[in-house]
N, C-alpha and C positions, 0 to 999 in steps of 0.2 A: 472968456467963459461962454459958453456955444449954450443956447434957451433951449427948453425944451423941444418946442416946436423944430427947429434945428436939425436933430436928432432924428424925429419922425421923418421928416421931408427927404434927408438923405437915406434913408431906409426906404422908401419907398421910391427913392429916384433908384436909387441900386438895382429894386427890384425890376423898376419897370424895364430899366439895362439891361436885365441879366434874360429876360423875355425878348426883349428886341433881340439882342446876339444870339439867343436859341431859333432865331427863323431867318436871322441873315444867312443868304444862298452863299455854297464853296461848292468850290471847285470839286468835282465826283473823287476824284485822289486822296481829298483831306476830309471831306465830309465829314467820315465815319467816326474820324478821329476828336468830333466837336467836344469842347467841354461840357457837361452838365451845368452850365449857368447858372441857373436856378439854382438846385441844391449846394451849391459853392457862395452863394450869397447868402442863404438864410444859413450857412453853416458859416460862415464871416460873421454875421450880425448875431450869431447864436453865440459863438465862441470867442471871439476874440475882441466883441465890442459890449461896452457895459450896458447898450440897450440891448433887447432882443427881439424880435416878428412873435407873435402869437400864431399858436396855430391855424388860427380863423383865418390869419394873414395864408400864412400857407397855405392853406386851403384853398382859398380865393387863386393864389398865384396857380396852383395846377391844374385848377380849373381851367385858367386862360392859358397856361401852355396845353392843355388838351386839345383846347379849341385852336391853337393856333398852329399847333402841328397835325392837327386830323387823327389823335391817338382816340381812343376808346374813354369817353368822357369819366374822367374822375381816372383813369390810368396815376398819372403823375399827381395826384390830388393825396391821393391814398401815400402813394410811396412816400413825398411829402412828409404828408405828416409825420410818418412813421421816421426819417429823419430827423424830422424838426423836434415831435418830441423826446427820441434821443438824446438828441443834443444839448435840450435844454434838460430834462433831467439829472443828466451829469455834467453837466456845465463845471461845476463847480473842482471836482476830480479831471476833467480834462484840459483844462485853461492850465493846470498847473506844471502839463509834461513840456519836457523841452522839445523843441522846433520837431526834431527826432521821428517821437513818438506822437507828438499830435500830429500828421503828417501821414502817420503807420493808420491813425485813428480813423481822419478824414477820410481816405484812401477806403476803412473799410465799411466805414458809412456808406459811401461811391456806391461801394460794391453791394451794398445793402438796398439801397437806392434803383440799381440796377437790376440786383436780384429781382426786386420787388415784380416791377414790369416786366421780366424773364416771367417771373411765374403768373401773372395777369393774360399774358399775350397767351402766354401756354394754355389756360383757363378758357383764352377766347378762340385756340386754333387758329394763333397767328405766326407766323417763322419769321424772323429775325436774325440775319447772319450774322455770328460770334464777334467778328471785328467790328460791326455798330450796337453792338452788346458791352462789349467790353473795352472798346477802343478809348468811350470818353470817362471812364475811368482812369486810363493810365495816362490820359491828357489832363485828366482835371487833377489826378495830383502833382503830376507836374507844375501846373498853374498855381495851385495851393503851397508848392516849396516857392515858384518864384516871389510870392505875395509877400509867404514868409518872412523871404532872403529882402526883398524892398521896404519891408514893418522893420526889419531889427537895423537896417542899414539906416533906417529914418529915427528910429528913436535911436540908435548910437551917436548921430552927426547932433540931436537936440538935446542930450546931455552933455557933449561935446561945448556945444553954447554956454553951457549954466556954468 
């Protein structure tokens, strides 16, 4: 049985992961294609785990992906949130679709996500080319089915046990 404390630490070691992999350097090919890290994490910890990040949390985290990619301070703070309270909002009606449709869900949070900053940058007279617009959306739900496919293959092999 895992303490609470437990919980907290690996929520916040996720997080600080899911920051580092958004500013490790690729190759110019794959770049564009990077997952959303961030919002794939607090959308893990929002949905499919029974603790959740508060928004503050969020909040915090975009700030320092702001700062750490040289966006337009509070860019990704804002989208953030706007995420995160989604998702906890409906938590409760989303947890319960099959792999499928949470999936279809995540994907258009992404997309919501990205809109976000589409329309911030537009706001600031920034251009952003469509394939690092849109690229790590179709990366990150990919990444969100492999998780998936890795959750149900782990909890089938530990029912398997009992």
């Amino acid at each position: 049985m895992a303490r609470h404390g437990d919980g907290w630490f690996g929520q916040l070691l996720g997080i600080f992961a899911a920051l580092l992999l958004s500013v490790v350097p690729l190759p110019e090919a794959i770049a564009p294609f990077r997952p959303d890290f961030v919002p794939l994490a607090f959308l893990y910890w929002s949905l499919l785990s029974a603790r959740s990040c508060g928004l503050l949390t969020a909040f915090w985290a975009g700030l320092a992906l702001d700062a750490l990619t040289g966006a337009l301070i509070g860019e990704h703070a804002l989208a953030l949130l706007l995420v995160v309270y989604l998702s906890q909002r409906f938590y409760l009606r989303i947890r319960v679709f099959p792999a499928s449709q949470l999936t279809l869900t995540v994907t258009g949070l992404l997309s919501l996500y990205e809109f976000m900053l589409f329309w911030i940058d537009g706001v600031a007279g920034r251009t952003v080319p469509i394939v690092e617009r849109w690229g790590p959306v179709v990366s990150g739900a990919l990444l969100w089915m492999l998780v998936l496919l890795l959750l149900e293959r782990g909890r089938q092999q530990a029912q398997a046990r009992l």
